[in-house]
mmCIF file of the N, C-alpha and C atoms, coordinates in Angstrom:
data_MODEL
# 
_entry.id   MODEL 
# 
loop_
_atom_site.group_PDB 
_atom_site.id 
_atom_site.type_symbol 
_atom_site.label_atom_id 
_atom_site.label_alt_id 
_atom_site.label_comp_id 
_atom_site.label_asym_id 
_atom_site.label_entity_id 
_atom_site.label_seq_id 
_atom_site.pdbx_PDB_ins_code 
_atom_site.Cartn_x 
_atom_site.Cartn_y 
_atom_site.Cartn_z 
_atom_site.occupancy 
_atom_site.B_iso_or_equiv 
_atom_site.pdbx_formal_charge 
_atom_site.auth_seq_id 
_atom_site.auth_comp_id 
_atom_site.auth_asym_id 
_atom_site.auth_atom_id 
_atom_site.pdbx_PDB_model_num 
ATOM 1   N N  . UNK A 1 1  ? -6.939  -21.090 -31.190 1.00 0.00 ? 1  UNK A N  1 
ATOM 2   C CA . UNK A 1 1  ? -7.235  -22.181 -30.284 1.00 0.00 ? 1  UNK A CA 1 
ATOM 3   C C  . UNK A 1 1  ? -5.919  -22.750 -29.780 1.00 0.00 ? 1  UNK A C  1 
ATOM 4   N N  . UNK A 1 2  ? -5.936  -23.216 -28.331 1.00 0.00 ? 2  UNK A N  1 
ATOM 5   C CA . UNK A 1 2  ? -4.445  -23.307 -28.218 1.00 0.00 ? 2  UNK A CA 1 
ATOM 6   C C  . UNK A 1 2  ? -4.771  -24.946 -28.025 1.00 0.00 ? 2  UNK A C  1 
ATOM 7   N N  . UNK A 1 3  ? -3.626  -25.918 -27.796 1.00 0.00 ? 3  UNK A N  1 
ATOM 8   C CA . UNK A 1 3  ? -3.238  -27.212 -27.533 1.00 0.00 ? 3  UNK A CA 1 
ATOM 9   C C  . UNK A 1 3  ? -3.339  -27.749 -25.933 1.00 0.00 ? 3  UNK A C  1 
ATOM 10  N N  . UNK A 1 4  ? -3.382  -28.741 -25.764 1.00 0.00 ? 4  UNK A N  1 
ATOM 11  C CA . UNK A 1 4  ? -3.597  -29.042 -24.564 1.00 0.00 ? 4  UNK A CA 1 
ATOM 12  C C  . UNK A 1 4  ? -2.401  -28.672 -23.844 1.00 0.00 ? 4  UNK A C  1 
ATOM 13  N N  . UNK A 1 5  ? -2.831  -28.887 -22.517 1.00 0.00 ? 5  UNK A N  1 
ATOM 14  C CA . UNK A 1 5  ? -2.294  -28.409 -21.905 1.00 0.00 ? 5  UNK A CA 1 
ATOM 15  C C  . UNK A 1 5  ? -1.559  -29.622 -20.474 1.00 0.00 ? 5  UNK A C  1 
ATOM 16  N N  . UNK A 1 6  ? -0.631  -29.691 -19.735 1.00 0.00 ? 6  UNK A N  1 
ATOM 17  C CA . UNK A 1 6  ? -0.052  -31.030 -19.130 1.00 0.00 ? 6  UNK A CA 1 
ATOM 18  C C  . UNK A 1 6  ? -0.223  -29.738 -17.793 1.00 0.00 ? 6  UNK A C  1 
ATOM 19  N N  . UNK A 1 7  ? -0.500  -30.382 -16.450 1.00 0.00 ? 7  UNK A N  1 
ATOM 20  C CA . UNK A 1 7  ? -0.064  -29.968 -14.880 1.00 0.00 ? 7  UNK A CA 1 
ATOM 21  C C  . UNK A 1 7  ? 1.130   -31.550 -14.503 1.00 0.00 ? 7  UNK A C  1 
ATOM 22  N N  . UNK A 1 8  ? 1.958   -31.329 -14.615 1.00 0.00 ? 8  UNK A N  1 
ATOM 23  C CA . UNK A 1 8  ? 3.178   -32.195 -13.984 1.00 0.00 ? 8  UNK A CA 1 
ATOM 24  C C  . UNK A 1 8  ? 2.653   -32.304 -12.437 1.00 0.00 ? 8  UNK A C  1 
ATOM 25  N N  . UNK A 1 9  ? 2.408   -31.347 -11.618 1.00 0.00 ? 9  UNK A N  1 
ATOM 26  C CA . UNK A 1 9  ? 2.285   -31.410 -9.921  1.00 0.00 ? 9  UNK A CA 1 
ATOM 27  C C  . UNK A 1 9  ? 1.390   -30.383 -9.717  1.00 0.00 ? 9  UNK A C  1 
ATOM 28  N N  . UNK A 1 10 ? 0.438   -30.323 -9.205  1.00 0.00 ? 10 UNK A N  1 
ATOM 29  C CA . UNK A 1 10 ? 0.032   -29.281 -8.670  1.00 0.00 ? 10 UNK A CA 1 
ATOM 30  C C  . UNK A 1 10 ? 1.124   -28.633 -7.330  1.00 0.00 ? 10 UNK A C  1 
ATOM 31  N N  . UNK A 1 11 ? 0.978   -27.142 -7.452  1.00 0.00 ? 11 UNK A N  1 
ATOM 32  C CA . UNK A 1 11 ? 1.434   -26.874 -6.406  1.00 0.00 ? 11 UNK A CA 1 
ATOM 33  C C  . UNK A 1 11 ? 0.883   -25.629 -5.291  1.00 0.00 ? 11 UNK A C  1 
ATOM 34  N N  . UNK A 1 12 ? 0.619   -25.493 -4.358  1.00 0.00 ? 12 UNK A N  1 
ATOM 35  C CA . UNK A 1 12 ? 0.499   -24.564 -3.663  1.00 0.00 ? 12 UNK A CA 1 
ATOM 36  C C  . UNK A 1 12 ? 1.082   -23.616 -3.323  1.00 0.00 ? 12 UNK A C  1 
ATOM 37  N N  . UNK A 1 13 ? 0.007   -22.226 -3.362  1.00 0.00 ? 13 UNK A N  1 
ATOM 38  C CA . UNK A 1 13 ? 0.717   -20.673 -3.197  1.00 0.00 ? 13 UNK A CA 1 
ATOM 39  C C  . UNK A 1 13 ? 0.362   -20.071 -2.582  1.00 0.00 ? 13 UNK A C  1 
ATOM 40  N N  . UNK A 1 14 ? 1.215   -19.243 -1.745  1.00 0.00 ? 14 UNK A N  1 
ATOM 41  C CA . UNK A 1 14 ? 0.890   -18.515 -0.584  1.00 0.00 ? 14 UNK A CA 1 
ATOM 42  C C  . UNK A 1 14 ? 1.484   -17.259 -1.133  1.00 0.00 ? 14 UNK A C  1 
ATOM 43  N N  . UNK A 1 15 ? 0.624   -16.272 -0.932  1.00 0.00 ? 15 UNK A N  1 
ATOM 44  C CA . UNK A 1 15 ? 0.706   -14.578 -0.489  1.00 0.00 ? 15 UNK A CA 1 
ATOM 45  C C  . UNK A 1 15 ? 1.240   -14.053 0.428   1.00 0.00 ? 15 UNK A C  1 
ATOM 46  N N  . UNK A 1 16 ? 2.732   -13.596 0.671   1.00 0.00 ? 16 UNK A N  1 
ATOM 47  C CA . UNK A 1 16 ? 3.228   -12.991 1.676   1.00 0.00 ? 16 UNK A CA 1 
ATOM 48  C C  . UNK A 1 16 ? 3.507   -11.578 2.154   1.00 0.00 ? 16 UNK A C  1 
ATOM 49  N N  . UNK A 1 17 ? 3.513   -10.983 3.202   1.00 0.00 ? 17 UNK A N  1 
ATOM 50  C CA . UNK A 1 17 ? 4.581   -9.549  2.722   1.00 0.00 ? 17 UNK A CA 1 
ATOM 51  C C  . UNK A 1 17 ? 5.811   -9.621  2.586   1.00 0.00 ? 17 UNK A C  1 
ATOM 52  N N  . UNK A 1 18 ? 6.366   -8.819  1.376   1.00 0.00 ? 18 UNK A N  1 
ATOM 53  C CA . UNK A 1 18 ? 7.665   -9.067  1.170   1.00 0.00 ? 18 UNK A CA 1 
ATOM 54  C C  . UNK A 1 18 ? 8.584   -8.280  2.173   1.00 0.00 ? 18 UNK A C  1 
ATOM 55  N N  . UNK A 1 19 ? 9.699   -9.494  2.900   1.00 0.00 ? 19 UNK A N  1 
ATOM 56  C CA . UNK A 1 19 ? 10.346  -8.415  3.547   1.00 0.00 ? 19 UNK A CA 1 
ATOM 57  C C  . UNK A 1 19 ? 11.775  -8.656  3.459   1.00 0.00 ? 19 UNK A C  1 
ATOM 58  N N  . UNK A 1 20 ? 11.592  -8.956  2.049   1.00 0.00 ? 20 UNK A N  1 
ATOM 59  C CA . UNK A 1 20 ? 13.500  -9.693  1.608   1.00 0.00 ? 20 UNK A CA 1 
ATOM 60  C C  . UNK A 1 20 ? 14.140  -8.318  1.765   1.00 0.00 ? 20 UNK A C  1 
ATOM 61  N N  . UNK A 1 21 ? 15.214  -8.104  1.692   1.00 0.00 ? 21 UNK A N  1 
ATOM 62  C CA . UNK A 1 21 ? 16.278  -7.123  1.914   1.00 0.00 ? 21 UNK A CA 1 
ATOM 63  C C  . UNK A 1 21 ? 15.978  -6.466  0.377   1.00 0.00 ? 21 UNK A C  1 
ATOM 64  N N  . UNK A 1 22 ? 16.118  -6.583  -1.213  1.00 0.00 ? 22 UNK A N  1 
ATOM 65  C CA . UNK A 1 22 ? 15.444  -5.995  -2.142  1.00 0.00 ? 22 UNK A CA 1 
ATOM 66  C C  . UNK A 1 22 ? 14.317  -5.653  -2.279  1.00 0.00 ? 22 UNK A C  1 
ATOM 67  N N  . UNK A 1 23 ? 13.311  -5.846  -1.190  1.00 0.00 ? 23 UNK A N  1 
ATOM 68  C CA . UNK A 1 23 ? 11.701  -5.359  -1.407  1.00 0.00 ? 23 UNK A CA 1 
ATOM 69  C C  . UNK A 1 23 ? 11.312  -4.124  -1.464  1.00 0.00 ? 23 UNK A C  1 
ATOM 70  N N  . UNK A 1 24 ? 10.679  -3.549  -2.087  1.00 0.00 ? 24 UNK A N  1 
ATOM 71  C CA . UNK A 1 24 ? 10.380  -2.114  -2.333  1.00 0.00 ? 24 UNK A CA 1 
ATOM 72  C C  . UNK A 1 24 ? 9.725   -1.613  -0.662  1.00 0.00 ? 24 UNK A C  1 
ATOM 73  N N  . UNK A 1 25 ? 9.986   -0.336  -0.138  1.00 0.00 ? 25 UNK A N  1 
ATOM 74  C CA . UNK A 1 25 ? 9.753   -0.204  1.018   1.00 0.00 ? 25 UNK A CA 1 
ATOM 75  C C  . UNK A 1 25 ? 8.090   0.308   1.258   1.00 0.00 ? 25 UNK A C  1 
ATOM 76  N N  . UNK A 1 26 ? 7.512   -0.402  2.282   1.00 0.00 ? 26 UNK A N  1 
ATOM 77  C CA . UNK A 1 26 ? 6.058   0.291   2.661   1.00 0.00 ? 26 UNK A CA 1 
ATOM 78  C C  . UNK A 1 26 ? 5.984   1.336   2.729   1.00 0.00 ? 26 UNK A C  1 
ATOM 79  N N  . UNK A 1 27 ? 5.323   2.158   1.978   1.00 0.00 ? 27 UNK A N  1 
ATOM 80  C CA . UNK A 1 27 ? 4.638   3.896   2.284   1.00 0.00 ? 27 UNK A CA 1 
ATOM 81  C C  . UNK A 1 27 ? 3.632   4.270   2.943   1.00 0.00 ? 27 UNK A C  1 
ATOM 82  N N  . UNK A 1 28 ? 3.275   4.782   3.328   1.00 0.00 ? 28 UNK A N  1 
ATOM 83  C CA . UNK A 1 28 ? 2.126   5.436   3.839   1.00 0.00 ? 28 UNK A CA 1 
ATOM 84  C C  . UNK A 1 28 ? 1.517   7.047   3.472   1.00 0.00 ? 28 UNK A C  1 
ATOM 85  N N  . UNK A 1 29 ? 0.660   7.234   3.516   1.00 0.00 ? 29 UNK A N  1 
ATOM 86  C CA . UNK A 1 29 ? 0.339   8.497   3.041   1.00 0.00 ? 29 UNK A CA 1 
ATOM 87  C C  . UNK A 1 29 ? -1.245  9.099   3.180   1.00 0.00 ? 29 UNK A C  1 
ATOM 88  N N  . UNK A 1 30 ? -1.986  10.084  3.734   1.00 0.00 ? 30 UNK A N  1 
ATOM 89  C CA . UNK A 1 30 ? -2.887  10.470  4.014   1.00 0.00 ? 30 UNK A CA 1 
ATOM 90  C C  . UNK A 1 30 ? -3.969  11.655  2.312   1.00 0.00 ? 30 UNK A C  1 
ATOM 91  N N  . UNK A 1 31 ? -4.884  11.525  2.328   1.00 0.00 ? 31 UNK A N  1 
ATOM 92  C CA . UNK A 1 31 ? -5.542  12.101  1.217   1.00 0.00 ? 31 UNK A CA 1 
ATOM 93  C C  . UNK A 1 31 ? -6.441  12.795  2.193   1.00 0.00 ? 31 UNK A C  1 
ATOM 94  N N  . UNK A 1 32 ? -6.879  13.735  2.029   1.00 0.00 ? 32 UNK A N  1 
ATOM 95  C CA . UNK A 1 32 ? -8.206  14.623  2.432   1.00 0.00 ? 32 UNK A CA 1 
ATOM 96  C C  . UNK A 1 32 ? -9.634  14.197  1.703   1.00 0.00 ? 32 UNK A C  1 
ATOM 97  N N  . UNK A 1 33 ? -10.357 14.033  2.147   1.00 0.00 ? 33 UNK A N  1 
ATOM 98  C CA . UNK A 1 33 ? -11.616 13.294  1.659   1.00 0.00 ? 33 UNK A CA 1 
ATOM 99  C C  . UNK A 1 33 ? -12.506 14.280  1.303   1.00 0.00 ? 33 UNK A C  1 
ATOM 100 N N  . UNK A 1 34 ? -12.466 15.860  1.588   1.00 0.00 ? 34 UNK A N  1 
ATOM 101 C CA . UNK A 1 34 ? -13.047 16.551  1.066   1.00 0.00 ? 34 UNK A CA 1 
ATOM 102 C C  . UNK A 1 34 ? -12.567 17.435  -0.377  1.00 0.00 ? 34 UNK A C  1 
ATOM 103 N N  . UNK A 1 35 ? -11.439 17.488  -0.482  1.00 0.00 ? 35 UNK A N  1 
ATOM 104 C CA . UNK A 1 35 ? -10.722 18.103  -1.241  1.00 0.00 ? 35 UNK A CA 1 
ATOM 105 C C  . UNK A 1 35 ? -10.065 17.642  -2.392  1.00 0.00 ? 35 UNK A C  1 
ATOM 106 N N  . UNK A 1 36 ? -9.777  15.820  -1.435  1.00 0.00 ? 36 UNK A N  1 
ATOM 107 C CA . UNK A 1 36 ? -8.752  15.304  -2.327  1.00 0.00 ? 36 UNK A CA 1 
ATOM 108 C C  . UNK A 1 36 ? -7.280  15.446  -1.961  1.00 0.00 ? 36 UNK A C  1 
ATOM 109 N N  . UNK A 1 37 ? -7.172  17.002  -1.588  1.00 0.00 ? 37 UNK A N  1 
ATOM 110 C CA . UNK A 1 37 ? -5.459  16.515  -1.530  1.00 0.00 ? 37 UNK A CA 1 
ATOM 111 C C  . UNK A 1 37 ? -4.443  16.252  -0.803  1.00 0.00 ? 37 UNK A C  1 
ATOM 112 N N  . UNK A 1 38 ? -3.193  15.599  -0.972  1.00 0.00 ? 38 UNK A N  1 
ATOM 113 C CA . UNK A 1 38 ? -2.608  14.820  -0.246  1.00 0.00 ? 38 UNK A CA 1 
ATOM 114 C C  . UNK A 1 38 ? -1.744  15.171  0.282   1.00 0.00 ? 38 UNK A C  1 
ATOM 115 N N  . UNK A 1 39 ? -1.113  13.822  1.228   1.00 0.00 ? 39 UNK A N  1 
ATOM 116 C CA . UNK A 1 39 ? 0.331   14.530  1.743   1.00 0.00 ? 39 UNK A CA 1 
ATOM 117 C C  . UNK A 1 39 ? 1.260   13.741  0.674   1.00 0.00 ? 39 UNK A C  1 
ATOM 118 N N  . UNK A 1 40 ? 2.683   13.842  1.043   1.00 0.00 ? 40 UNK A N  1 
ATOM 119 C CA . UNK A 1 40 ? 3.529   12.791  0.124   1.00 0.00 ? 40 UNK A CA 1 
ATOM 120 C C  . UNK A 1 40 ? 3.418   11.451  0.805   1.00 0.00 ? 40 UNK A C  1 
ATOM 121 N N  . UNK A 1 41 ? 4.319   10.718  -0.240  1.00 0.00 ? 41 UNK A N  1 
ATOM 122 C CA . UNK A 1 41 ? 4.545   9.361   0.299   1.00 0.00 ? 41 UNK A CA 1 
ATOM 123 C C  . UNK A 1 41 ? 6.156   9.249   1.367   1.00 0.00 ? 41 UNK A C  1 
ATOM 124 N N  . UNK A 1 42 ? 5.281   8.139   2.575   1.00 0.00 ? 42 UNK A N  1 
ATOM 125 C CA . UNK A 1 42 ? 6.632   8.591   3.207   1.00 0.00 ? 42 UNK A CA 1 
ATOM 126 C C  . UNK A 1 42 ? 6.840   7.234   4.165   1.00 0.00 ? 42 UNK A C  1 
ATOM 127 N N  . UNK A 1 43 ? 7.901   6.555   4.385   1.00 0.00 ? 43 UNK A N  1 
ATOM 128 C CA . UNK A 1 43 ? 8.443   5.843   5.056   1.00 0.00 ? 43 UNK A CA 1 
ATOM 129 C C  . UNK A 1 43 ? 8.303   5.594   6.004   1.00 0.00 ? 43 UNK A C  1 
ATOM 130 N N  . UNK A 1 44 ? 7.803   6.657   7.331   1.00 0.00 ? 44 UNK A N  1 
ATOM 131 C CA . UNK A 1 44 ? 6.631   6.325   8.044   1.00 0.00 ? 44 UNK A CA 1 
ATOM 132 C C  . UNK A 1 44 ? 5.618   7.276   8.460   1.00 0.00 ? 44 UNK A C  1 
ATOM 133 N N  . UNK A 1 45 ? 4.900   6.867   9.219   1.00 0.00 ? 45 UNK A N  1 
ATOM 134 C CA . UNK A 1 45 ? 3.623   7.128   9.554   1.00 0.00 ? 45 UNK A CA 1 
ATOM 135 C C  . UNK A 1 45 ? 3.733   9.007   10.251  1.00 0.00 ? 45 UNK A C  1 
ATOM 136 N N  . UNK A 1 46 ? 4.516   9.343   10.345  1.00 0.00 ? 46 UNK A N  1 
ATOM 137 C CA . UNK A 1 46 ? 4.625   10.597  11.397  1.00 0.00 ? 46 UNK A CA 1 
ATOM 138 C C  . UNK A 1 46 ? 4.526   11.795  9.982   1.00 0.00 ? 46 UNK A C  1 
ATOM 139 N N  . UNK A 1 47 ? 5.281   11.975  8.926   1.00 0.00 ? 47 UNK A N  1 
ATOM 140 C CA . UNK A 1 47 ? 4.636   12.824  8.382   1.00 0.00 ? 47 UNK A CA 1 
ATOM 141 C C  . UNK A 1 47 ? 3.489   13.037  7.451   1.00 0.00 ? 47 UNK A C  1 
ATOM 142 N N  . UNK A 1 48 ? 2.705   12.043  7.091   1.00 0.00 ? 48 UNK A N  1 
ATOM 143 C CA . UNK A 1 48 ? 1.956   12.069  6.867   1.00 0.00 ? 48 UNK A CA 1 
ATOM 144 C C  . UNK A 1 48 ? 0.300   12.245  8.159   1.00 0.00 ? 48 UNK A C  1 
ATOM 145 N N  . UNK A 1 49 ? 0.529   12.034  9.170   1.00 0.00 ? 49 UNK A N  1 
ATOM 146 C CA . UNK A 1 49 ? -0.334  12.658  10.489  1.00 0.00 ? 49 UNK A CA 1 
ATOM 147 C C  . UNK A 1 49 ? -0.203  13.785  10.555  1.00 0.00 ? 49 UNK A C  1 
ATOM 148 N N  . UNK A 1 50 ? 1.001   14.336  10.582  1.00 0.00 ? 50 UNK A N  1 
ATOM 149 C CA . UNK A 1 50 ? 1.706   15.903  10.308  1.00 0.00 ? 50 UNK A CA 1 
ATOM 150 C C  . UNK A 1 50 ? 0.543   16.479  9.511   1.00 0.00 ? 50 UNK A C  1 
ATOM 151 N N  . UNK A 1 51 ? 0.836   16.308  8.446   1.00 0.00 ? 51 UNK A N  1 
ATOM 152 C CA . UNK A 1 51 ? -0.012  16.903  7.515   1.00 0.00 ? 51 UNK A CA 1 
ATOM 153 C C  . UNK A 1 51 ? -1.390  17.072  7.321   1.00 0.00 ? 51 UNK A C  1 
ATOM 154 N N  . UNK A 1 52 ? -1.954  15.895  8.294   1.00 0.00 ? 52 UNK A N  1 
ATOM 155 C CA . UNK A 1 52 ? -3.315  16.014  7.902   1.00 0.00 ? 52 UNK A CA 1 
ATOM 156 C C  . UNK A 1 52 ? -3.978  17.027  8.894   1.00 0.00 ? 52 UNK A C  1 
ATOM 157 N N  . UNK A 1 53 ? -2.941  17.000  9.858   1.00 0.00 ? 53 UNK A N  1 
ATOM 158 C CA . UNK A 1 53 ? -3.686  17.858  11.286  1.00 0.00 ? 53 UNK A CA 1 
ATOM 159 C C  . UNK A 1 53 ? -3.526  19.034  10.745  1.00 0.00 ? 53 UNK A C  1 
ATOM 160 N N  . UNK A 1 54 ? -1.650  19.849  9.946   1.00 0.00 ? 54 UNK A N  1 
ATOM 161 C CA . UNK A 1 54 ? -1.816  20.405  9.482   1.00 0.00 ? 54 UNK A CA 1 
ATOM 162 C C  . UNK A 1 54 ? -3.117  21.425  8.428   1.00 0.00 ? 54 UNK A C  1 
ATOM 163 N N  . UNK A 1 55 ? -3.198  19.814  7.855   1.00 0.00 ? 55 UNK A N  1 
ATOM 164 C CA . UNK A 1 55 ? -4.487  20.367  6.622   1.00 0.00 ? 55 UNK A CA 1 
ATOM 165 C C  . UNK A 1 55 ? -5.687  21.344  7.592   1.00 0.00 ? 55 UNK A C  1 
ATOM 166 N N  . UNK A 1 56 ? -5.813  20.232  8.138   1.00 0.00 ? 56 UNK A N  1 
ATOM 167 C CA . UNK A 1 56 ? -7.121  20.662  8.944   1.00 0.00 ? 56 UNK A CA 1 
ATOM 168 C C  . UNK A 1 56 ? -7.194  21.927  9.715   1.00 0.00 ? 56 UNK A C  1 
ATOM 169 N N  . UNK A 1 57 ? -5.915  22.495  10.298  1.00 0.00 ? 57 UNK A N  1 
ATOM 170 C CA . UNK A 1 57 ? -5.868  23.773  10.616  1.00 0.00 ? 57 UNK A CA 1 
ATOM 171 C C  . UNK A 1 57 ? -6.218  24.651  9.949   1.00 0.00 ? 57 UNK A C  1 
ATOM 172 N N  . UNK A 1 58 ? -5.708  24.466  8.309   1.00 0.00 ? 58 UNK A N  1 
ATOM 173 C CA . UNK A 1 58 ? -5.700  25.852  7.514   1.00 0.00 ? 58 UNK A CA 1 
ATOM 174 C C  . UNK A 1 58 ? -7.333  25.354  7.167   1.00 0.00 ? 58 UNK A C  1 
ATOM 175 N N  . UNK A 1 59 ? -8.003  24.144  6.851   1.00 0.00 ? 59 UNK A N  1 
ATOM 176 C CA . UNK A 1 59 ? -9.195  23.802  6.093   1.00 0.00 ? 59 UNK A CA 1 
ATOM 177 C C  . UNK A 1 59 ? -9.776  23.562  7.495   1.00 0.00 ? 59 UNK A C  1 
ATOM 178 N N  . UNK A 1 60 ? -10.536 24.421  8.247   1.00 0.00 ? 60 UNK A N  1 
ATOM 179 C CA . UNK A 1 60 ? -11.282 23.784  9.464   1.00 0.00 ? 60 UNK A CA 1 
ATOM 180 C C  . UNK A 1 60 ? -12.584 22.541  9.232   1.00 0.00 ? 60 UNK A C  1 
ATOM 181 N N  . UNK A 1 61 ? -13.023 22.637  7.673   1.00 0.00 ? 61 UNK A N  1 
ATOM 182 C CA . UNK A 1 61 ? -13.946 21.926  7.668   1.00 0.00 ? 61 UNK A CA 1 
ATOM 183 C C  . UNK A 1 61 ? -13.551 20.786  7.113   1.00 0.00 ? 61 UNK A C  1 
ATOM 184 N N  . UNK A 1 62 ? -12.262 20.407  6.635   1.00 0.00 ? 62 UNK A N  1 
ATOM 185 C CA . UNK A 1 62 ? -11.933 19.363  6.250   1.00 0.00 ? 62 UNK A CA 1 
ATOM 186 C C  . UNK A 1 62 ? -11.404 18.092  7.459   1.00 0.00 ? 62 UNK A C  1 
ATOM 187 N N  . UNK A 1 63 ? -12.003 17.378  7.707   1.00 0.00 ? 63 UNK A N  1 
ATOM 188 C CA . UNK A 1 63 ? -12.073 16.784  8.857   1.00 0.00 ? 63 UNK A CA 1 
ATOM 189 C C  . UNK A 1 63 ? -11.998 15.171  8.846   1.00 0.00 ? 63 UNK A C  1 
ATOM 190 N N  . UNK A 1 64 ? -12.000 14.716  7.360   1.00 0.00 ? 64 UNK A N  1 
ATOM 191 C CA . UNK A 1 64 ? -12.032 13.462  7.151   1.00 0.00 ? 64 UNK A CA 1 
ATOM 192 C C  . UNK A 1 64 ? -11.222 13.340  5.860   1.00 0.00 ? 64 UNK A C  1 
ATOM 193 N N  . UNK A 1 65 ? -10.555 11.924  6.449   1.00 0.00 ? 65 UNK A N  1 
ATOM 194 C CA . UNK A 1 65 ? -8.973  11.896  5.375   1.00 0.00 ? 65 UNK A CA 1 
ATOM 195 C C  . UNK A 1 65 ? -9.170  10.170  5.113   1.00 0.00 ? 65 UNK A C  1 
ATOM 196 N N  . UNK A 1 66 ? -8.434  9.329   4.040   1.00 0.00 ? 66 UNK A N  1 
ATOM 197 C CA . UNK A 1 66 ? -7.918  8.212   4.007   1.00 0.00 ? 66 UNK A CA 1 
ATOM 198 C C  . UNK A 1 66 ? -6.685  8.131   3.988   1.00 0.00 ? 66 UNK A C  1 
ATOM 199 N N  . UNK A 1 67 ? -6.453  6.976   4.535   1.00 0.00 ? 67 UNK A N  1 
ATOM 200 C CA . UNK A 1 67 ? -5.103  6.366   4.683   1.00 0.00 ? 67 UNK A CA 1 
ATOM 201 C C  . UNK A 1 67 ? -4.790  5.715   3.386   1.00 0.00 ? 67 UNK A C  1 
ATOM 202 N N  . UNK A 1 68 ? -3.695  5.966   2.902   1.00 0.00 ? 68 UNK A N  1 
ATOM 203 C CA . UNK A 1 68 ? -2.904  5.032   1.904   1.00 0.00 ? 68 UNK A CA 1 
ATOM 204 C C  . UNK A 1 68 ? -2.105  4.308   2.163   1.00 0.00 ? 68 UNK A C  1 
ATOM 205 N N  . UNK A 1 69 ? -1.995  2.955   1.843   1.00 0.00 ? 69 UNK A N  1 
ATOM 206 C CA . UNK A 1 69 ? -0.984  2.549   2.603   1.00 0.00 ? 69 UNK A CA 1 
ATOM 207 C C  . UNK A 1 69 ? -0.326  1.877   1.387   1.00 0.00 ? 69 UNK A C  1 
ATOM 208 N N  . UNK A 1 70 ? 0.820   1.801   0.735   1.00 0.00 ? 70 UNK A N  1 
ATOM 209 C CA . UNK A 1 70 ? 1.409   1.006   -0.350  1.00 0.00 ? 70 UNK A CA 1 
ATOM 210 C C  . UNK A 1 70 ? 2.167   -0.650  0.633   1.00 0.00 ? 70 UNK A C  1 
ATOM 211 N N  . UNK A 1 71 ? 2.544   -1.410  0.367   1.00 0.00 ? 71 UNK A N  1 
ATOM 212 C CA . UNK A 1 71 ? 3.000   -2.444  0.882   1.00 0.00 ? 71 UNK A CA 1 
ATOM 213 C C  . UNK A 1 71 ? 3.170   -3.735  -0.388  1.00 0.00 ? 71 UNK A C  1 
ATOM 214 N N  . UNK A 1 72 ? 4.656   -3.864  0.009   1.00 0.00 ? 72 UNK A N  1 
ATOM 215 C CA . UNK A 1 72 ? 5.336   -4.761  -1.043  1.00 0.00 ? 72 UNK A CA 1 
ATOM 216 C C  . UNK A 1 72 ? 4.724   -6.291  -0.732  1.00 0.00 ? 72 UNK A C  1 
ATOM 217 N N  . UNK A 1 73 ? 4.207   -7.210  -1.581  1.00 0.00 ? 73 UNK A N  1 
ATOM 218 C CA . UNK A 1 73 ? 4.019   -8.643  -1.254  1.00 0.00 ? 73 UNK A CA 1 
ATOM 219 C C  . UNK A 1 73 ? 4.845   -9.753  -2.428  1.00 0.00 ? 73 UNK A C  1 
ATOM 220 N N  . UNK A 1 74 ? 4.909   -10.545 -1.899  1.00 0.00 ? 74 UNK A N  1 
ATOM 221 C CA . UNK A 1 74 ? 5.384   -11.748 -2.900  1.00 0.00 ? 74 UNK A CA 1 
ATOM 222 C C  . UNK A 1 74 ? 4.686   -13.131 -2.993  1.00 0.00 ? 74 UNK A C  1 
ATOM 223 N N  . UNK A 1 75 ? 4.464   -13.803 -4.128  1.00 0.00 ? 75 UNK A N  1 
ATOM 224 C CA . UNK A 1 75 ? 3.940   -15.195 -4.005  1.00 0.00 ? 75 UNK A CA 1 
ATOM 225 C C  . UNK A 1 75 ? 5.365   -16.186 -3.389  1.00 0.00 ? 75 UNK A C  1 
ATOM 226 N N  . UNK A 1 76 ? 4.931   -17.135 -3.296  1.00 0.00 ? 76 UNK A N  1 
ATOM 227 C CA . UNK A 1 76 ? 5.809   -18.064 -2.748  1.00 0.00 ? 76 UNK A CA 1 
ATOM 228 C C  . UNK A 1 76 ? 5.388   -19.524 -2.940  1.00 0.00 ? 76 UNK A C  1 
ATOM 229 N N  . UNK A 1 77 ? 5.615   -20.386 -3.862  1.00 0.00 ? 77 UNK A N  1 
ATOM 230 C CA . UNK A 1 77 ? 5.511   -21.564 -4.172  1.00 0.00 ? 77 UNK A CA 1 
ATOM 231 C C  . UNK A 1 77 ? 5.909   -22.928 -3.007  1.00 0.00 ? 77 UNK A C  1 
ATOM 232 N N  . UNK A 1 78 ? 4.955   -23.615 -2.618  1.00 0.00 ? 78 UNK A N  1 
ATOM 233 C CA . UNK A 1 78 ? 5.032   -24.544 -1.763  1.00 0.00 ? 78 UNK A CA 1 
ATOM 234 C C  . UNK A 1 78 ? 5.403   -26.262 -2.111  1.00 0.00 ? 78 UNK A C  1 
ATOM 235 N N  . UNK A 1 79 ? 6.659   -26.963 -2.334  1.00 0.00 ? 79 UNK A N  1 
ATOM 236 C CA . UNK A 1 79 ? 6.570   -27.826 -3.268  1.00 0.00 ? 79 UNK A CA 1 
ATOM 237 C C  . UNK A 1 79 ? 6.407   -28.897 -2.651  1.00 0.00 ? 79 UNK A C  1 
# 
């Protein structure tokens, strides 16, 4: 059982994307929805399109893919 507990201030928080100069960089990346498999993760958007059109050449029936998208965020305290 723990002890009480004190709030000094409430404060408000906001959800941002992080785009400080140390933020881990956005990826992107395509999966095949019939198969499963993927392209790599990549910095932008062009090789992973690559690949899926690719896919689809060699897999004619594979025709439907998701997007992955990774993206760095940060909280941010409002005082």
């Amino acid at each position: 059982m723990s002890g009480p507990k004190t709030i000094v201030k409430p404060m408000l928080w906001s959800l941002i994307p992080d785009r400080e100069p140390d933020a881990e960089p956005m990826t992107h990346a395509m999966r095949c929805a019939v198969c499963g498999d993927g392209s790599e993760d990549s910095g932008s958007w062009e090789a992973p399109q690559t690949w899926a059109l690719e896919h689809s050449g060699r897999n004619p029936s594979h025709h439907t893919y998701r997007e992955i998208v990774e993206r760095p965020w940060r909280t941010i305290m409002h005082g």
